[in-house]
N, C-alpha and C positions, 0 to 999 in steps of 0.2 A: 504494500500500500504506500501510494504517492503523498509526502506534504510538501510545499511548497510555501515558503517563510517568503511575503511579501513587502515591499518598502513601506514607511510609512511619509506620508507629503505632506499633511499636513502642518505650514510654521508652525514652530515650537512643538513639536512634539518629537524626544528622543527616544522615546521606546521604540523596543523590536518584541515580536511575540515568542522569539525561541533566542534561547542564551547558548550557546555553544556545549556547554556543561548538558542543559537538557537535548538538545539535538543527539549528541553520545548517546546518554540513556534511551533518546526512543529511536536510535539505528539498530541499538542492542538487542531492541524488543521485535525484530523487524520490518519498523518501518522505512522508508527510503527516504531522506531529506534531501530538497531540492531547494536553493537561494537567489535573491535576484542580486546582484552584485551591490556590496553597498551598505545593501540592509543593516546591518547593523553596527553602522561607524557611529551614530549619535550618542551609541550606547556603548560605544566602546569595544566594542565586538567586531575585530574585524574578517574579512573573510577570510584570512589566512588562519584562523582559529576554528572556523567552523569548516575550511576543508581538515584542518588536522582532525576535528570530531568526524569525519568522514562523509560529512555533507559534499554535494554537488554546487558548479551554479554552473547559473541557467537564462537564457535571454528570456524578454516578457513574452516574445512567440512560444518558447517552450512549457510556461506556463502551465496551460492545458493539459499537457502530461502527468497532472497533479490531478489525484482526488480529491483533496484536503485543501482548501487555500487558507494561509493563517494570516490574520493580522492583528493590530490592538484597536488601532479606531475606525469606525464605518469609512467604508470606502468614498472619495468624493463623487464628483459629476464629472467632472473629466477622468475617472479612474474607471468608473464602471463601462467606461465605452473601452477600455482594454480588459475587462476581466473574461475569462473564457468561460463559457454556456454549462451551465449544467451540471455544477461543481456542489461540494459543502464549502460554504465559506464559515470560520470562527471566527470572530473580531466581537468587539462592542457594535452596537447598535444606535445609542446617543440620541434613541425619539420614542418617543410614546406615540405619533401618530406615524400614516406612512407617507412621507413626502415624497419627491417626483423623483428625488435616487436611487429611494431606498425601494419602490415603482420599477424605476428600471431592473435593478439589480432583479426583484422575484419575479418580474418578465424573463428575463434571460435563463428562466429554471434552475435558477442559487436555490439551495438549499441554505437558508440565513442560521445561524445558531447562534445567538447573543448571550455572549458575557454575562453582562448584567440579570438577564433573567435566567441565571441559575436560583433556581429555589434555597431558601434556609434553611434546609433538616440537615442531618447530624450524618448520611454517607454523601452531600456536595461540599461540606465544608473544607476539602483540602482543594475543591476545585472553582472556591470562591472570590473572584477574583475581584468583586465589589472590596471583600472584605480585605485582600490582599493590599488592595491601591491605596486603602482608606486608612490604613494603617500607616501607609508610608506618608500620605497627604497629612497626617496628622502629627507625625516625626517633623517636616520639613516648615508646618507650618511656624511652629517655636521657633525653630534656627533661625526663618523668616522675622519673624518677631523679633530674635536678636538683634538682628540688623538692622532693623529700622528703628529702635529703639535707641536713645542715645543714653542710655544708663546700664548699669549691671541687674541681668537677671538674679542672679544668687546675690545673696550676701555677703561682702566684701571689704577685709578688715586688712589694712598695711599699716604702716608707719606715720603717711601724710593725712590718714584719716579712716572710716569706714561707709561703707552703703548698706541702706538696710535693702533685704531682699524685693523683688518687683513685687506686687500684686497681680495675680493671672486669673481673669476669671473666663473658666471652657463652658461656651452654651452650646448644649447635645454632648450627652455621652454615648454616644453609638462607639463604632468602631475607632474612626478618626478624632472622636474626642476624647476617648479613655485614652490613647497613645498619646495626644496630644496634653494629657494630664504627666501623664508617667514622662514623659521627656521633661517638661517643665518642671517637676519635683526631681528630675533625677541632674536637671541645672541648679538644684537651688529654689526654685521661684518659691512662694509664699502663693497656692495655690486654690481656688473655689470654684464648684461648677454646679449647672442647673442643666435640668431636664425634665419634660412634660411627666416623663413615665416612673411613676414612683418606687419601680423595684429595680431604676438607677443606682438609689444611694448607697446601697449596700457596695456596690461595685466603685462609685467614686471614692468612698472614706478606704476601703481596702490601698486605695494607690496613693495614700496620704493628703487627699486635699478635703477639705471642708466640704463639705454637702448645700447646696443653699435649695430651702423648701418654703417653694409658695404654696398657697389655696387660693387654685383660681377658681373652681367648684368644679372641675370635673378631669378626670386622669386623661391623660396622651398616650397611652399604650395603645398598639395597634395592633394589626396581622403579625407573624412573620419577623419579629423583633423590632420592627418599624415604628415609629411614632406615627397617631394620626391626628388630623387638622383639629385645631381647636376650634370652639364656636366663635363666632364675631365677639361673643359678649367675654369671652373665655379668655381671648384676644388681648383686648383691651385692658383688662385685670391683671395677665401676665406683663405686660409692660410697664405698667403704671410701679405694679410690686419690685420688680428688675430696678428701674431706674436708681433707684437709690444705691444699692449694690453696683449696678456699674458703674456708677460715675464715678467711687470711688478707684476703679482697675486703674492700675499703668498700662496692661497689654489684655485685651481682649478677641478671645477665639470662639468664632463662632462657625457651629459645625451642622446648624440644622436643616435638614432637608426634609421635604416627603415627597416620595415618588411620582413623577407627572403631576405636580402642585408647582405654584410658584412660591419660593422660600419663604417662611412667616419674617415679617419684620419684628426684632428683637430688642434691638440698638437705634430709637429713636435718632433724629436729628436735636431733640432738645437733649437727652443722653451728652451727646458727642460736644454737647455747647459747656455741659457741664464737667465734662473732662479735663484732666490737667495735660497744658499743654507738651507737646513732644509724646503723648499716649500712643500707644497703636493701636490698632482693631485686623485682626488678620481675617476676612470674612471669605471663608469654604463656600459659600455659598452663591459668591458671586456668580457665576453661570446661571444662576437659577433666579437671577432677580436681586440675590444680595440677602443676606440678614439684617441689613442695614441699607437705608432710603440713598443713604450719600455713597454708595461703593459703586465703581465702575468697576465693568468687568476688565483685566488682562493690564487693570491701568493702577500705579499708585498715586494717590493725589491726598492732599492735606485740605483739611475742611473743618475751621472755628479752631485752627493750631493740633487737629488730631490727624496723624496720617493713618489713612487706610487705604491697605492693600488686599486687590482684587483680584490678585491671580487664579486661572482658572483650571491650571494644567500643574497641580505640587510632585505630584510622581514623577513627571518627565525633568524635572531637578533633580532626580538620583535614577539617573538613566539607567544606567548597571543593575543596580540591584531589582527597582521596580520591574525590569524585562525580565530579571531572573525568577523573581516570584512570580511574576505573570505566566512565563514559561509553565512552571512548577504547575500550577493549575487547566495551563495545556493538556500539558500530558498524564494528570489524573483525569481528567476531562475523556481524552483518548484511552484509556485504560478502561473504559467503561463503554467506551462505542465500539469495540473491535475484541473481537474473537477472535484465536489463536489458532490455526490447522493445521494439518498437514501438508495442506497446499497454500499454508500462508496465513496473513491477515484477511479476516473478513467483516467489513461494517456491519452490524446488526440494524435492526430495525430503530431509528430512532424515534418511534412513534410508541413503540413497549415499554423505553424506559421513562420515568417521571422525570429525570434531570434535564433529558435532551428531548422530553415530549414538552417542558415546558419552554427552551431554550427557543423553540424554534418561532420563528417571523413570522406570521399570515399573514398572506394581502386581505386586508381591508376589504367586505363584502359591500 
């Protein structure tokens, strides 16, 4: 069985979906890897490392020779007019609805399998790749934070004098904010975080930071680990309560999302008015609207003396490693799509199993 490790085009983004290390392990398992030259210089991965794993490469005409096409992010508009017909493609997906690419791509008879909708039960988790990225997005977002901060996160005692430690307050403790807690403690920081879903705190006081608990009259636990929307009135309760607590932050991370929703607003603009100046606000959720009214996405910009930063892409700042964990869930992913013969690999049906009966794209009826 053919895979074939794709480039990725889109500015700023340095991942590749196979690290050289996992290409090895799944030549081992017999599968054939196939590369388009290139693929993976952003991540550090050059092809002379991935012909030593015993990978191929290959022009984008040979392509097609692949059963398997792998990437990390949805192909674009000028990609799907080279992608060849009738293929499995694995990448992300990046839409809740089907726009006119993502149209082209299941006209061409892809077989789509998305990332992101791997389910949350307990045999997808090694091939979670939500959880994988969010993990790292939630490391890089603190070091982010460092930076832009013009003080010391920990507490800082020399000769000429000492700093008391930052105040860091993490909104959402999902994945990216529980690592985003443990980095910040494991700097130093003087830590707190909040979360709609009240069988968080158990989980944030374990990582050493303060728990902060409103009543807004009704819990945010959702499906699935997920939080879900709060009411208008639920809303407005959470923010009012917050405010007092963030103005007090030096560096504020906010990590909340719900799925196909636009991000809830957290960090008012009177919030950020009452901040001390030089503060940061590292807001995850810019792609999605923001947790905050004043975040641009992809842009950092300073607003009433608080800079916030809007990056939208935290993984592909630790090219290396997020392509390697990403891999990693490749090929548990692949471990469960393919049967072993004696005349080889054989794809199974992906419509039997629950992980790749949910993965998969339908065109829109």
């Amino acid at each position: 069985m053919k895979l074939c490790l794709l480039k990725e085009t889109i500015p700023g983004e340095n991942r590749v979906a196979l690290s050289p290390e996992i290409a090895k392990k799944l030549i081992a398992k017999g599968f054939e890897i196939t590369l388009l030259s290139g693929a993976g210089d952003k991540a550090h991965y050059s092809d002379d490392l991935y012909l030593s794993a015993g990978a191929t490469l290959v022009s984008e005409e040979q392509t097609g020779q692949a059963d398997i096409l792998l990437k990390v992010r949805k192909p674009t508009a000028d990609e799907v007019s080279r992608l060849p017909a009738n293929k499995i493609l694995i990448a992300h997906v990046e839409s809740c609805e089907t726009d006119e690419t993502l149209k082209a791509i299941l006209d061409n008879g892809i077989t789509y399998l998305a990332m992101e909708r791997i389910p949350r039960i307990s045999r997808a988790q090694s091939m979670d790749a939500l959880s994988s990225q969010s993990n790292i997005a939630g490391y890089r977002a603190v070091i982010e934070a460092g930076v832009h901060y013009g003080r010391f996160l920990p507490l800082m005692m020399t000769s000429a004098g000492s700093a008391k430690p930052a105040k860091v307050i993490v909104l959402g403790a999902g994945v990216a904010g529980l690592q985003a807690i443990a980095t910040a403690r494991r700097i130093g920081a003087d830590v707190a975080a909040y979360d709609v879903r009240p069988e968080t705190k158990e989980q944030i006081e374990s990582l050493g930071a303060k728990a902060i608990e409103l009543d807004v009259g009704e819990s945010g636990a959702g499906e699935g680990g997920y939080a879900k929307e709060l009411s208008e009135e639920a809303k407005a309760k959470q923010q009012a309560l917050l405010a007092e607590e963030l103005s007090k932050a030096h560096v504020i991370i906010t990590t909340a999302l719900i799925p196909c929703r636009p991000a809830p607003v957290l960090v008012t603009e009177e919030v950020v008015k009452n901040m001390r100046e030089g503060s940061v606000i590292i807001d995850l959720a810019a792609a999605n609207g923001g947790n905050c009214p004043l975040t641009e996405p992809d842009k950092v910009v300073t607003k009433h003396g608080v800079i916030i930063v809007g990056h939208t892409n935290y993984p592909s700042m630790v090219p290396s490693d997020a392509s390697a964990f990403y891999a990693g869930n490749i090929m548990n992913l692949l471990n469960i799509m393919v049967d072993k013969t004696d005349e080889g690999l054989v794809l199974k049906d992906l419509d039997e199993d629950e992980i790749t009966a949910a993965m998969q794209v339908k065109p829109e009826a």
